[in-house]
TORGU-803648 format. One record per atom (N, C-alpha, C, O): x, y, z; residue in one letter; atom name. Coordinates in steps of 0.001 Angstrom, whole numbers. Example, Ala and Ser with C-alpha at 12.3 -4.5 7.8 and 13.67 -1.06 7.14 Angstrom:
REM TORGU-803648
{{13190,-5690,7800},'a','N'}
{{12300,-4500,7800},'a','CA'}
{{13200,-3300,7800},'a','C'}
{{14236,-3319,8465},'a','O'}
{{12850,-2250,7080},'s','N'}
{{13670,-1060,7140},'s','CA'}
{{12900,30,7870},'s','C'}
{{13409,1138,8039},'s','O'}
This chain:
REM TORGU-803648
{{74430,74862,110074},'x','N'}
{{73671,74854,108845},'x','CA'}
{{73152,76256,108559},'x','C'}
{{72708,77026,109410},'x','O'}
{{73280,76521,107078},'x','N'}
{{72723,77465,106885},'x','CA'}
{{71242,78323,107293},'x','C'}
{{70365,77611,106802},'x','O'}
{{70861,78996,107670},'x','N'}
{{69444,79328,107840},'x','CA'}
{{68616,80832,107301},'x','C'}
{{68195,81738,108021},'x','O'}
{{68580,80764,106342},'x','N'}
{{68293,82361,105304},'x','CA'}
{{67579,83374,105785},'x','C'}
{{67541,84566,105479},'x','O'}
{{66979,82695,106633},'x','N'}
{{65687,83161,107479},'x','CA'}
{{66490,84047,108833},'x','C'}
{{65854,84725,109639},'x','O'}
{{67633,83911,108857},'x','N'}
{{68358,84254,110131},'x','CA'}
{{69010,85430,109854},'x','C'}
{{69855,85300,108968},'x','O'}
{{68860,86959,110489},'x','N'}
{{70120,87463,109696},'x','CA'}
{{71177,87647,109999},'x','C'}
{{71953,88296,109298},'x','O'}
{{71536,87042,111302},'x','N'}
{{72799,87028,111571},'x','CA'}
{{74003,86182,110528},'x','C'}
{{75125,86572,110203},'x','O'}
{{73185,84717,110116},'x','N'}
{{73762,83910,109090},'x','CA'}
{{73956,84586,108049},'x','C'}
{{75043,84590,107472},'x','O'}
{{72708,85402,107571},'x','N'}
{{72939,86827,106530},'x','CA'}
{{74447,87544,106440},'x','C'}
{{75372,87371,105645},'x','O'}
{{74323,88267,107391},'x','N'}
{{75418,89690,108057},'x','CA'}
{{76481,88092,107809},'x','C'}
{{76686,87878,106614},'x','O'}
{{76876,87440,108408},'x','N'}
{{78401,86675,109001},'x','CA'}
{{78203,86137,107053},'x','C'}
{{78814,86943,106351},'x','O'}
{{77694,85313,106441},'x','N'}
{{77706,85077,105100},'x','CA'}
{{78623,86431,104134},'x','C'}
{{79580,86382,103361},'x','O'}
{{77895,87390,104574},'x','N'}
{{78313,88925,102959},'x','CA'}
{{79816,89130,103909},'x','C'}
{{80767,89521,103232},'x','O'}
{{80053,88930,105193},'x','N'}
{{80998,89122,105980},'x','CA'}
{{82676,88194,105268},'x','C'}
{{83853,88476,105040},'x','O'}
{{81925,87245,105192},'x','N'}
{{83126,85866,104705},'x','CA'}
{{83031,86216,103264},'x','C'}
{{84125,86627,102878},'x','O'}
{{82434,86212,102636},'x','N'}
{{82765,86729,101170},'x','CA'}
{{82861,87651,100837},'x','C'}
{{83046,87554,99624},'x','O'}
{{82865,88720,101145},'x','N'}
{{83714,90365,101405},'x','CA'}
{{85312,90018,101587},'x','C'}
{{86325,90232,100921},'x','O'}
{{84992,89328,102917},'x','N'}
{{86400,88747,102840},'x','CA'}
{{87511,88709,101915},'x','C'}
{{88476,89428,101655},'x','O'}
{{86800,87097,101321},'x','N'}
{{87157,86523,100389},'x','CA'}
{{87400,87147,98700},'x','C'}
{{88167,86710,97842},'x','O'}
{{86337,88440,98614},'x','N'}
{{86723,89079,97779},'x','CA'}
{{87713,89749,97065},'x','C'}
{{87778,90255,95945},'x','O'}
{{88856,89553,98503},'x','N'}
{{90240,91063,98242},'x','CA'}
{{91425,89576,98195},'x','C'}
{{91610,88720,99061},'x','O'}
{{91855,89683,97275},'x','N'}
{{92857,88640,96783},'x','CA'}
{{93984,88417,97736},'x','C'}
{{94601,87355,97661},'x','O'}
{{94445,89667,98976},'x','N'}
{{95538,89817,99425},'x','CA'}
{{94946,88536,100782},'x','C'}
{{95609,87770,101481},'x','O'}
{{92971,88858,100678},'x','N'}
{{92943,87852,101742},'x','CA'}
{{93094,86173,101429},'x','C'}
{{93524,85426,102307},'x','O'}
{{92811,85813,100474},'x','N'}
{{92898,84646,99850},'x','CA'}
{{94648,84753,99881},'x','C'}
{{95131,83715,100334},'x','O'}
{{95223,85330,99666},'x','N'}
{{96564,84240,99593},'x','CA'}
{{96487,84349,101213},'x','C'}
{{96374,83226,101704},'x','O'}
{{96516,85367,102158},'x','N'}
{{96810,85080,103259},'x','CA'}
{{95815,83268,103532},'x','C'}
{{96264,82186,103154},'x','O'}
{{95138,83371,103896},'x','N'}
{{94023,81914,104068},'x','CA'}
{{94969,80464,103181},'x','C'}
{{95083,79279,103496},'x','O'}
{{95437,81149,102158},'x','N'}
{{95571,79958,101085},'x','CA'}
{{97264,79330,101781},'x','C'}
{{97640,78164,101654},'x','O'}
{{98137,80539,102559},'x','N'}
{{99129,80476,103345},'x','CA'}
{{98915,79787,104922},'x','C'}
{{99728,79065,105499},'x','O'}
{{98116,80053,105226},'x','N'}
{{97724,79813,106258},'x','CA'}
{{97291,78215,106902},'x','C'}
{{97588,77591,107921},'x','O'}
{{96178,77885,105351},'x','N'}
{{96263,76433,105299},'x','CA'}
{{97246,75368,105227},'x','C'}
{{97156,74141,105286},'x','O'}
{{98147,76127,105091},'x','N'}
{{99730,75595,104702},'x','CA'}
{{100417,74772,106309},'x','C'}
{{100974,73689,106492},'x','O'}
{{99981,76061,107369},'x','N'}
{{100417,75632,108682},'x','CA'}
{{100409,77231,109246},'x','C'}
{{100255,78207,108512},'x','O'}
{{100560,77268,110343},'x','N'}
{{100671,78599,111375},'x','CA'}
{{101529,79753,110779},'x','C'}
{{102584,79501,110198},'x','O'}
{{101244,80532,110873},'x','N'}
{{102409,82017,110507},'x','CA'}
{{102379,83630,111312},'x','C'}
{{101545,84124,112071},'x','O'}
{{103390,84044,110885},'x','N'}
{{103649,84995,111973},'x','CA'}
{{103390,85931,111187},'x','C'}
{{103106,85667,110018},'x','O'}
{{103426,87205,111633},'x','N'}
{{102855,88487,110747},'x','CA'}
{{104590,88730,109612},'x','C'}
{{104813,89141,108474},'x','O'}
{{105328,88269,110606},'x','N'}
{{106648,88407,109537},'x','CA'}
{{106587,87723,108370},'x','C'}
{{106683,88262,107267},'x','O'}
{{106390,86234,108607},'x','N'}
{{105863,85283,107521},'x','CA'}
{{105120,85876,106173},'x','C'}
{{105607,85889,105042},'x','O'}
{{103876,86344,106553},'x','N'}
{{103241,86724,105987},'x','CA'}
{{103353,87852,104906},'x','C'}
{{102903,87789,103762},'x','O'}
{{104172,89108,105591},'x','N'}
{{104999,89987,105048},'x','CA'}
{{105594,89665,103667},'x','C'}
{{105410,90298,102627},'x','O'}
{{106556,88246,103902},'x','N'}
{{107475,88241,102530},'x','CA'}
{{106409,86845,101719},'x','C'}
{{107153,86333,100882},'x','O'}
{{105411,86324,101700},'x','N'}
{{104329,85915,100537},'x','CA'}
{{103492,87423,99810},'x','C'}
{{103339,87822,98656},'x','O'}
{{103228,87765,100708},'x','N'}
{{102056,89438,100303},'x','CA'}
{{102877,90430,100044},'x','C'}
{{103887,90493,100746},'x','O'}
{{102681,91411,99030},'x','N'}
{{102783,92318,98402},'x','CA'}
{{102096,93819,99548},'x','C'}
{{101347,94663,99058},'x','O'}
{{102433,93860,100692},'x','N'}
{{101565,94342,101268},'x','CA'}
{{102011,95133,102721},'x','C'}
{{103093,94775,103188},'x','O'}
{{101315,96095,103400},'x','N'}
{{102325,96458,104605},'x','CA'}
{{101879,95662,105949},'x','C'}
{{101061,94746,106034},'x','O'}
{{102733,96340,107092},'x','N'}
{{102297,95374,108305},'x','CA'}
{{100853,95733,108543},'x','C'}
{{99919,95064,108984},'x','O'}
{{100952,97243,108037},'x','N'}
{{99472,97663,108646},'x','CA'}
{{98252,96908,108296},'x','C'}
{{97171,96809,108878},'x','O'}
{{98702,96399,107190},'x','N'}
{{97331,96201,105704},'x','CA'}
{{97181,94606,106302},'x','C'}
{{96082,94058,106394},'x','O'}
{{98627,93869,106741},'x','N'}
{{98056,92334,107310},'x','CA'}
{{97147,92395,108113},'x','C'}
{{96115,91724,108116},'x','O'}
{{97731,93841,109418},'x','N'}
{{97237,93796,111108},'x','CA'}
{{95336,94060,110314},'x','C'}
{{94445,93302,110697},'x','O'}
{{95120,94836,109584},'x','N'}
{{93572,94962,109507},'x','CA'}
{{92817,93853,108834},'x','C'}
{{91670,93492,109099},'x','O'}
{{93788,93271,107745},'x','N'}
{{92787,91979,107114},'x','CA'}
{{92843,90925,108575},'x','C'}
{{91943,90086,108564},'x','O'}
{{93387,90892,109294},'x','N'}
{{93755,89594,110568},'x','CA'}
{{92554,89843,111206},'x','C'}
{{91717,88944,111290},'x','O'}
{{92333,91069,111719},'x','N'}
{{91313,91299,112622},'x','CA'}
{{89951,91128,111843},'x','C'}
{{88970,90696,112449},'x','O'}
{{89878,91474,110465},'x','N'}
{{88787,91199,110001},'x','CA'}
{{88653,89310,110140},'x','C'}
{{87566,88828,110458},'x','O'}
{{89451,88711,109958},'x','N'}
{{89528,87638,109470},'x','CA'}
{{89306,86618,110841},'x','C'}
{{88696,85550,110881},'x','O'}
{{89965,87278,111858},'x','N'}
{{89920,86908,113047},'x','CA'}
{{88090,87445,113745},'x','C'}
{{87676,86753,114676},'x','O'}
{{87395,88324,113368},'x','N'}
{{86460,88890,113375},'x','CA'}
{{85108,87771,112786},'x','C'}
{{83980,87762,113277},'x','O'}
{{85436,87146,111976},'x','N'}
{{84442,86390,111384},'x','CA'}
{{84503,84668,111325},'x','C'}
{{83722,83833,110869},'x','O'}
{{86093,84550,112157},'x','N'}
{{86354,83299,112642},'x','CA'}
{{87355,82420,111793},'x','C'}
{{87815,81348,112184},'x','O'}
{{87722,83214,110172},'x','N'}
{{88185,82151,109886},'x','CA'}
{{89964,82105,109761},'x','C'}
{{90608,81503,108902},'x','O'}
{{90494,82926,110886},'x','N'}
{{91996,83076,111758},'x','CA'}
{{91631,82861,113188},'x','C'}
{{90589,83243,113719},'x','O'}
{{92822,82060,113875},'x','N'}
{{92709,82576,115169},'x','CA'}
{{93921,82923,115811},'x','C'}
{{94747,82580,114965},'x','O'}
{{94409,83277,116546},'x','N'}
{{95658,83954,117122},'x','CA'}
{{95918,82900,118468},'x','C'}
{{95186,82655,119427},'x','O'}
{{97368,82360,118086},'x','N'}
{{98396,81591,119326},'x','CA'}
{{99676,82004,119462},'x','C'}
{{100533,82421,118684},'x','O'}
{{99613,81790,120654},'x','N'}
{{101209,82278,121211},'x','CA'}
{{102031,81277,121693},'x','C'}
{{102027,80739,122801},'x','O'}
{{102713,81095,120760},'x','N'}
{{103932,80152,121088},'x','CA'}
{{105566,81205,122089},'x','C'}
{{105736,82141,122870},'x','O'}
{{106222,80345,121439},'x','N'}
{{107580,80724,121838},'x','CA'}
{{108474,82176,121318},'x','C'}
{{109147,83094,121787},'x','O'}
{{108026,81727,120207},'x','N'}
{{108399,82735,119361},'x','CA'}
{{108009,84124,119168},'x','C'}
{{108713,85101,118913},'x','O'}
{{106424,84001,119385},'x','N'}
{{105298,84946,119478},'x','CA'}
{{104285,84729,119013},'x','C'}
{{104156,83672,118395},'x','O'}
{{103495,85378,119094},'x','N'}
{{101868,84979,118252},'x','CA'}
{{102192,84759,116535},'x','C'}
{{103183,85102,115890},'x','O'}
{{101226,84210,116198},'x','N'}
{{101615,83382,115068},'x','CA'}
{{100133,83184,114622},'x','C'}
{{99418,82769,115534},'x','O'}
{{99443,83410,113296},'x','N'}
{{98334,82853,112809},'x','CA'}
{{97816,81905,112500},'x','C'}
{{98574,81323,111725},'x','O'}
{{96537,81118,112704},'x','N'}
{{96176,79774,112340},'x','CA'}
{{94924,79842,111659},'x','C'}
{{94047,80636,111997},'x','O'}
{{94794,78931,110584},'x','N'}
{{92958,79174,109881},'x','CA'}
{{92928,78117,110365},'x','C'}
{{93618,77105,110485},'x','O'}
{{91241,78840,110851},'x','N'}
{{90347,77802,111586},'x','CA'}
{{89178,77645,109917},'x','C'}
{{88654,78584,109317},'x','O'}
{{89094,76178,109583},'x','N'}
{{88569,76058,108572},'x','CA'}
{{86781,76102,108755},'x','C'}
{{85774,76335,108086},'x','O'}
{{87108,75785,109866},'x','N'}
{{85520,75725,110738},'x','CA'}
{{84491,77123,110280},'x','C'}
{{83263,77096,110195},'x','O'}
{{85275,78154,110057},'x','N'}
{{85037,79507,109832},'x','CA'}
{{84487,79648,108619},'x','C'}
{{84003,80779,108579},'x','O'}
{{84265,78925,107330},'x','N'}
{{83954,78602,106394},'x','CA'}
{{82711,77391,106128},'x','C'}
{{82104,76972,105143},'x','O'}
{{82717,77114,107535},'x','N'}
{{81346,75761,107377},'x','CA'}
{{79769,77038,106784},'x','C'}
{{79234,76932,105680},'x','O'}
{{79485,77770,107517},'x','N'}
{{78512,78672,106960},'x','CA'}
{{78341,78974,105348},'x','C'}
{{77275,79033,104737},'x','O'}
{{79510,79130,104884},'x','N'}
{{79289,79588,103707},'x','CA'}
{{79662,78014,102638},'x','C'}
{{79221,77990,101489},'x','O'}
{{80359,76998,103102},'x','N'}
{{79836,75887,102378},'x','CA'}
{{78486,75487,102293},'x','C'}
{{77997,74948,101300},'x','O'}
{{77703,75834,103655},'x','N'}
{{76647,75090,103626},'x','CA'}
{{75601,75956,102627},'x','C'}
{{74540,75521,102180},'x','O'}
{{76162,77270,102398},'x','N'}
{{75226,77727,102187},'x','CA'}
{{75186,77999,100393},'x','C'}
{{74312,78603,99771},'x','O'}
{{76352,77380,99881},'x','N'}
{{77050,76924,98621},'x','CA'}
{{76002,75495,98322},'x','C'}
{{75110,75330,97489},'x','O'}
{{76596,74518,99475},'x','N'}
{{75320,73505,99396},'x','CA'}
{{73904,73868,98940},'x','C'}
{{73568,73445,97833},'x','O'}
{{73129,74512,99564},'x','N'}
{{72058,74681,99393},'x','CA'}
{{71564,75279,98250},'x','C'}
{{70686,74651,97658},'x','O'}
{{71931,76382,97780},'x','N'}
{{72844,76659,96401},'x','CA'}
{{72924,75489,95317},'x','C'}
{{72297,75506,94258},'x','O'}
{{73638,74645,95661},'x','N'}
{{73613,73625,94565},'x','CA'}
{{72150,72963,94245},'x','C'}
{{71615,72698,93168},'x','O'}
{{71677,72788,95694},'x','N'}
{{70395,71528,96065},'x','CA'}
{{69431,72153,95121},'x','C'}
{{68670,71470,94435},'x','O'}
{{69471,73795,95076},'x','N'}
{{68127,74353,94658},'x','CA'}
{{68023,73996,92953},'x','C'}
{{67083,73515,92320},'x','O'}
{{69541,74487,92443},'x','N'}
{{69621,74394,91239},'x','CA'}
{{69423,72656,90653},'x','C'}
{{69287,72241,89503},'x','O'}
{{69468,72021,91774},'x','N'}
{{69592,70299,90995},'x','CA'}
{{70703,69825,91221},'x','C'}
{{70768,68763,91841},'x','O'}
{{71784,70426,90818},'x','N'}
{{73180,69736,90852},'x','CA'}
{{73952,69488,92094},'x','C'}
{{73706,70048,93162},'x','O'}
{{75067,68466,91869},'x','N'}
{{75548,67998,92903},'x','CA'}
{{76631,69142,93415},'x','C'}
{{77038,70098,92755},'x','O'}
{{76972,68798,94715},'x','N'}
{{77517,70426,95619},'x','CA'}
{{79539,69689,95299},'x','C'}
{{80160,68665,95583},'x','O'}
{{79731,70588,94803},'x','N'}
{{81092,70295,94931},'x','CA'}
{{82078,69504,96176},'x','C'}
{{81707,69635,97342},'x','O'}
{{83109,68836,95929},'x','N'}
{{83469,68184,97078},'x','CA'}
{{85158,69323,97512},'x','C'}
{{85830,69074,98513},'x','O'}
């Protein structure tokens, strides 16, 4: 749950929506939800270089909402949606203040 009063919830909050700000990270996430992917994968959806994935990953992996597995093939990306409970809740609360109901 959110806690405003906290600033770590602060810092990790402007963290995930910084994020979320740079469009190249949203399709990666929006790919991701799809099922697991490899940095090759990723390559031919994004407009973008290996370098530019390897730094949004670590950011992304940095704030929880990627995590890195190694299969057979090789490591491969996964969104952890869990990584996003902070900033729903804090969307929630958001809604509660204004009156209205919190999106589903």
């Amino acid at each position: 749950m959110f806690d405003p009063d906290d600033p770590n919830n602060q810092l990790f909050l402007t963290r995930v929506f910084q994020a979320l700000a740079n469009i190249n990270t949203r399709k990666i996430l929006e790919t991701l939800a799809q099922g697991p992917c490899s940095r090759g994968d990723l390559l031919l959806v994004l407009d973008t270089s290996t370098a530019r994935i390897v730094e949004v990953m670590e950011i992304l992996h940095t704030i929880g909402l990627v995590a890195e597995k190694e299969t057979r093939e090789g490591k491969v990306y996964v969104f952890n949606p869990m990584g996003l409970d902070l900033a729903r809740s804090w969307l929630e609360r958001l809604y509660s203040i204004v009156g209205g109901p919190a999106p589903k």
